[in-house]
VODREN-77737 format. One record per residue: residue number from 0; x, y negated, z of N, C-alpha, C in turn; residue in three letters. Coordinates in steps of 0.2 Angstrom, whole numbers, m for minus. Each point is the difference from the previous one (the first is absolute). Layout:
! residues N
   num      nx      ny      nz     cax     cay     caz      cx      cy      cz   residuo
   NUM       X       Y       Z       X       Y       Z       X       Y       Z       ALA
...
***
This chain:
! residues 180
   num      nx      ny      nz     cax     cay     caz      cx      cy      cz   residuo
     0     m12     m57     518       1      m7       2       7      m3      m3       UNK
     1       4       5       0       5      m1      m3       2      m3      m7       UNK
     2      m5       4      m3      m1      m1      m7      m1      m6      m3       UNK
     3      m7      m2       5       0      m7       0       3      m4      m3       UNK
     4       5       0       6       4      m6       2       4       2      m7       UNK
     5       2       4      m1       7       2      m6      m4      m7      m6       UNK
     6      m7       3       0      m4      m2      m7       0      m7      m1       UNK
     7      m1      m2       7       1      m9      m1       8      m3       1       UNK
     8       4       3       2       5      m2      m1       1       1      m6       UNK
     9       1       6      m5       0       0      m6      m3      m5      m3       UNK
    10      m6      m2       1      m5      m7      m4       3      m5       2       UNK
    11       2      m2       6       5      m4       1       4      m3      m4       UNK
    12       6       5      m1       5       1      m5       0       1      m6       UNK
    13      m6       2      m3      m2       0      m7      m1      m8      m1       UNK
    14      m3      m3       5      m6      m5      m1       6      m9      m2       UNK
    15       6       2       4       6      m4      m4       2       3      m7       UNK
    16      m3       4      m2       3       0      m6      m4      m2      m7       UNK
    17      m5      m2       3      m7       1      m5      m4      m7      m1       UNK
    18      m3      m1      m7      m2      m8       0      m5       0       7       UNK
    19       0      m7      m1      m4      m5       8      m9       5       1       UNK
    20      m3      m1      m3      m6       2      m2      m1       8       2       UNK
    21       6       5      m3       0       4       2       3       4       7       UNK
    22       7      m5       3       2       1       6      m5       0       6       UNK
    23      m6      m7      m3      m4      m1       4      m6       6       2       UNK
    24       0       3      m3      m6       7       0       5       5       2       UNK
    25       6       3       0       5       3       2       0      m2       8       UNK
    26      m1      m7       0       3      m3      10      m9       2       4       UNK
    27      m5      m2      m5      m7       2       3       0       9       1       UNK
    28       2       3      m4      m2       7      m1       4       3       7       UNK
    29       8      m4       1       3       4       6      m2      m3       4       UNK
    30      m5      m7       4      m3      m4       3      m4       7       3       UNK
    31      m6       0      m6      m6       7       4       3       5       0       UNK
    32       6       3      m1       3       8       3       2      m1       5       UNK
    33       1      m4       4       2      m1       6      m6      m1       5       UNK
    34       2       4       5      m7       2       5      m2      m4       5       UNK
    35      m7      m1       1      m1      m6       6       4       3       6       UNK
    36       0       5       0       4       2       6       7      m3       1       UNK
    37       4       0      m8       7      m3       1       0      m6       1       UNK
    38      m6      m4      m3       2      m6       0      m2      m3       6       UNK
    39      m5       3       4       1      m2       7       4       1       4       UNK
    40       6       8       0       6       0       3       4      m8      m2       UNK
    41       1       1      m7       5      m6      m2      m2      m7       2       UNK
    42      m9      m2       2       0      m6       2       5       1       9       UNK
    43      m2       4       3       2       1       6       5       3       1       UNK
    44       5       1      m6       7      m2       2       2      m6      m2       UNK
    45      m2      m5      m5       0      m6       0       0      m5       6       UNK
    46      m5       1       1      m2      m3      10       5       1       5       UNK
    47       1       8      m2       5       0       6       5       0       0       UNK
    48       6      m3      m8       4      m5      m2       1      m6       3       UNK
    49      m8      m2       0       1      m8       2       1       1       7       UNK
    50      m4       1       3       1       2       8       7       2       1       UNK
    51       4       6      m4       8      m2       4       4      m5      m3       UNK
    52      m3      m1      m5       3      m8      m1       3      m7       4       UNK
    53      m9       0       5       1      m5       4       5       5       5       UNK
    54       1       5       2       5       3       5       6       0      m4       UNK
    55       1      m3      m5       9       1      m4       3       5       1       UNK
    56      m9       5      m1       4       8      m1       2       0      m8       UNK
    57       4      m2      m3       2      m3      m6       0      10      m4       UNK
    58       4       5       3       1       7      m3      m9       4       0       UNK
    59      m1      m3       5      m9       4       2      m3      m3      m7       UNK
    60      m1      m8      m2      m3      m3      m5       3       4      m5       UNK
    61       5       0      m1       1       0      m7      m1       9      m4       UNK
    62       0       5       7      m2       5      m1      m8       3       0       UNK
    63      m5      m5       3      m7      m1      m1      m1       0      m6       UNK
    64       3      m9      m2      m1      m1      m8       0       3      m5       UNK
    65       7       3       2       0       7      m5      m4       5       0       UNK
    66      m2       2       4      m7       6       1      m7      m2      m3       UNK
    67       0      m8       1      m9      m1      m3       2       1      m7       UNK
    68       8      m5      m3      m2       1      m9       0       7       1       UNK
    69       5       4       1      m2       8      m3      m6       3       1       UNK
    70      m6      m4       6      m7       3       1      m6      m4      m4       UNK
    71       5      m5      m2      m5      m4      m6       4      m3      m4       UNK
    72       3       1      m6       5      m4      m5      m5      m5      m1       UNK
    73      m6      m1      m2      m4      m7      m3      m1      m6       5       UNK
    74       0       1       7       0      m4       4       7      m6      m2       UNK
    75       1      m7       0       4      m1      m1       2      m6       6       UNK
    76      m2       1       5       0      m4       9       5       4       2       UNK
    77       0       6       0      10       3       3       5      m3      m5       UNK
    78      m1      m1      m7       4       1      m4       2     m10       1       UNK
    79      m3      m4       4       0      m8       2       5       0       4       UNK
    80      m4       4       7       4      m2       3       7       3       1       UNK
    81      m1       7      m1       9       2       0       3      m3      m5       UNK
    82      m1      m3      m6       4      m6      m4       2      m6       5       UNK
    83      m3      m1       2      m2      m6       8       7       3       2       UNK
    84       1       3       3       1       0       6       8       7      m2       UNK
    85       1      m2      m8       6       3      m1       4      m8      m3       UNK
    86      m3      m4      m3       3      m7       0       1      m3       6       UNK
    87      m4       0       4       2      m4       8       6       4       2       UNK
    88       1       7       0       6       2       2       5       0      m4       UNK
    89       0      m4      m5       8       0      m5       0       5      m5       UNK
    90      m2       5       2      m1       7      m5      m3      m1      m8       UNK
    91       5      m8      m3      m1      m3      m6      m1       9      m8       UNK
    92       8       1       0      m3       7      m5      m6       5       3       UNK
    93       0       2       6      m4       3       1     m10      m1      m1       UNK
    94       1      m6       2      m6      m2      m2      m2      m3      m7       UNK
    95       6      m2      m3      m1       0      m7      m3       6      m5       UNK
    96       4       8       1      m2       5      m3      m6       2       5       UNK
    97      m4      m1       6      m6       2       0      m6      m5      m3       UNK
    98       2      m6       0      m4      m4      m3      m2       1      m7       UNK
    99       5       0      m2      m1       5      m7      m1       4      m1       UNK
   100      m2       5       4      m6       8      m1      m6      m5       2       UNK
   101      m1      m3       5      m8      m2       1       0      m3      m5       UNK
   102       3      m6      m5      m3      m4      m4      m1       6      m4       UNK
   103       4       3      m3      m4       5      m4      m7       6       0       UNK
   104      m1      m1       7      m5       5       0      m7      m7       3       UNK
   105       2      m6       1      m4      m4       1       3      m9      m5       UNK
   106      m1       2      m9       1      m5      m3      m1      m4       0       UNK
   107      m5      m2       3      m7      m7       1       0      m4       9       UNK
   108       6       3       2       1      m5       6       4      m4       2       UNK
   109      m2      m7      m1       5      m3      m1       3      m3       7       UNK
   110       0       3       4       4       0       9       5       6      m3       UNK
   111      m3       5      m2       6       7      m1       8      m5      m4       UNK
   112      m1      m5      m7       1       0      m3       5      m8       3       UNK
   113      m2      m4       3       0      m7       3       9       5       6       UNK
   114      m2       6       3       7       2       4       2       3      m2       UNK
   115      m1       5      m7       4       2      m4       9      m3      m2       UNK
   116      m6      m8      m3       3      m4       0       7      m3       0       UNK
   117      m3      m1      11       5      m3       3       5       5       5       UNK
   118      m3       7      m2       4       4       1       7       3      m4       UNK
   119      m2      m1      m7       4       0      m8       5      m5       3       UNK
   120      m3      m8       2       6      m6       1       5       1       4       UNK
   121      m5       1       6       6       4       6       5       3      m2       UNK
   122      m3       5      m3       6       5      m3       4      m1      m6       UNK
   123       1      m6      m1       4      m4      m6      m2       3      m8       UNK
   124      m7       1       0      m3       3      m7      m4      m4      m3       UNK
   125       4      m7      m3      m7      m4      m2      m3      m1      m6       UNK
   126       1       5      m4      m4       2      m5      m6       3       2       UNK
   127       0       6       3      m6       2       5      m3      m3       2       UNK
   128       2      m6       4      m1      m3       4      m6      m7      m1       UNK
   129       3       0      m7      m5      m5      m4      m4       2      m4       UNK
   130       0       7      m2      m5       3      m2      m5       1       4       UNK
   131       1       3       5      m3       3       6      m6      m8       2       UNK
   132       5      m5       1      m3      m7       3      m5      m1      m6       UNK
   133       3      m2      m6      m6      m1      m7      m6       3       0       UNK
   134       0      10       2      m5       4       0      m5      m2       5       UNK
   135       5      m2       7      m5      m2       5      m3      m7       0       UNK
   136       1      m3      m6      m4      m8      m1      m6       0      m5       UNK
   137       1       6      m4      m3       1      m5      m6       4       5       UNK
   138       1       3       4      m6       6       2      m6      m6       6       UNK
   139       7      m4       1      m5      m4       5      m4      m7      m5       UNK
   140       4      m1      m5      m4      m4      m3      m7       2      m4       UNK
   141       0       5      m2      m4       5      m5      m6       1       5       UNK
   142       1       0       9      m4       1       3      m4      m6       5       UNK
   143       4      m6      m5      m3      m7       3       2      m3       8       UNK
   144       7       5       1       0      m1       6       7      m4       3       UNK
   145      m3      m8      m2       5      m6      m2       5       1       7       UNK
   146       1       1       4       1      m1       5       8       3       0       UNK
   147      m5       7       0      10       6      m3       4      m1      m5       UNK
   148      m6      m2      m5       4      m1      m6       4      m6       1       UNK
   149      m2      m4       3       5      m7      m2       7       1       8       UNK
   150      m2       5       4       4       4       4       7       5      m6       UNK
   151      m2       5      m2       3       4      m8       4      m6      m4       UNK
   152      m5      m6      m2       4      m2      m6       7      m5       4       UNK
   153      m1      m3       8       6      m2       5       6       6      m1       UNK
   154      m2       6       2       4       6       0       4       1      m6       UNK
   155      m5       1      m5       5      m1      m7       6      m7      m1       UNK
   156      m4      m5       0       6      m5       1       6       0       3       UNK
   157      m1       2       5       5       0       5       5       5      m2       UNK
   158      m2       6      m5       3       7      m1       4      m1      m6       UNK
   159      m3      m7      m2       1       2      m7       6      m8       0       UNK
   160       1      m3       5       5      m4       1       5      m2       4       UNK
   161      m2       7       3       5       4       7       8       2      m6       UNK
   162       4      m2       4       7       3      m4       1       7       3       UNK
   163       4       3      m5      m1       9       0       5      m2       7       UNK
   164      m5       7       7       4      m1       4       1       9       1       UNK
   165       3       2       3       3       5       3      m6       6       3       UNK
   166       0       6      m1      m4       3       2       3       3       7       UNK
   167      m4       1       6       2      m1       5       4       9       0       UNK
   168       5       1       4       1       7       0       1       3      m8       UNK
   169       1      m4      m3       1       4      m7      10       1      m3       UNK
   170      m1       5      m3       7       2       1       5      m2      m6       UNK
   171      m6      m5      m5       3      m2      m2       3      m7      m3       UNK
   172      m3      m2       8       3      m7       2       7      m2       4       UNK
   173       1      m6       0       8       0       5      m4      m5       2       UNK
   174       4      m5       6       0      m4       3      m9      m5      m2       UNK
   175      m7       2       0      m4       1      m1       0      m4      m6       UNK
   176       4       1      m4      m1      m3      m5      m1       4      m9       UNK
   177      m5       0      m4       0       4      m5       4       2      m4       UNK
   178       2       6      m1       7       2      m5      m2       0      m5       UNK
   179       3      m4      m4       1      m2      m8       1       5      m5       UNK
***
């Protein structure tokens, strides 16, 4: 079972390296090496994230989460809400470099991409920031889905007319203000 798991995380991690057409047979091949059995642990640690959620067991959540991706990388409903629920607690850098493994292992979401985002802003990264929002206009546009997308393109705007500000806790700011 082990092996498995190694296999699809390895396709995982090939599969950002590789053109789109082929990543996507790479994400499908680690998809079916993964066992109905895990993916039904992983649905049911997913559940039971939500459920200590509503009890703002915040450490219980976020170690579930963690257990369904590693019982299903392909599933990308852990990889939402512990996004979720790493921006709601401020955890701007930290949700930025997780959101940037799931954007990589899920290229075509443009929710993954939409908090990528506004986690990169957060974090005083607005290059990423506006690429990340762009990505996520482009994914929901391509997919007709007027709604996000004119959601994405507000985001950009705002990202892209925001004065450079201060990343929060970063050591290479002073009085929140950008070093020069």
């Amino acid at each position: 079972m082990d092996k498995i798991f190694l296999c699809a995380m390895l396709g995982l991690i090939l599969a950002g390296c590789q053109p789109k057409e082929e990543a996507a047979n790479q994400r499908s091949n680690a998809s079916s090496a993964i066992t109905a059995e895990r993916k039904e642990a992983a649905r049911k640690l997913t559940a039971q994230a939500v459920a200590l959620l509503e009890q703002k067991n915040y450490p219980g959540v976020v170690a579930s989460l963690d257990a369904a991706i590693k019982a299903d990388p392909t599933d990308q409903e852990p990889y939402l809400i512990l996004g979720q629920i790493l921006l709601k607690a401020g955890e701007f850098q930290r949700a930025a470099e997780f959101l940037d493994t799931a954007a990589k292992n899920f290229p075509d979401n443009g929710t993954i991409f939409y908090m990528l985002s506004m986690a990169n802003q957060m974090s005083g990264k607005k290059l990423p920031a506006v690429l990340a929002a762009r990505r996520s206009f482009e994914i929901f546009k391509g997919a007709n889905d007027q709604d996000n997308a004119e959601k994405s393109a507000v985001l950009l705007q705002q990202i892209i007319n925001a004065p450079e500000m201060a990343a929060p806790n970063n050591p290479d700011t002073k009085n929140n203000t950008a070093v020069k």
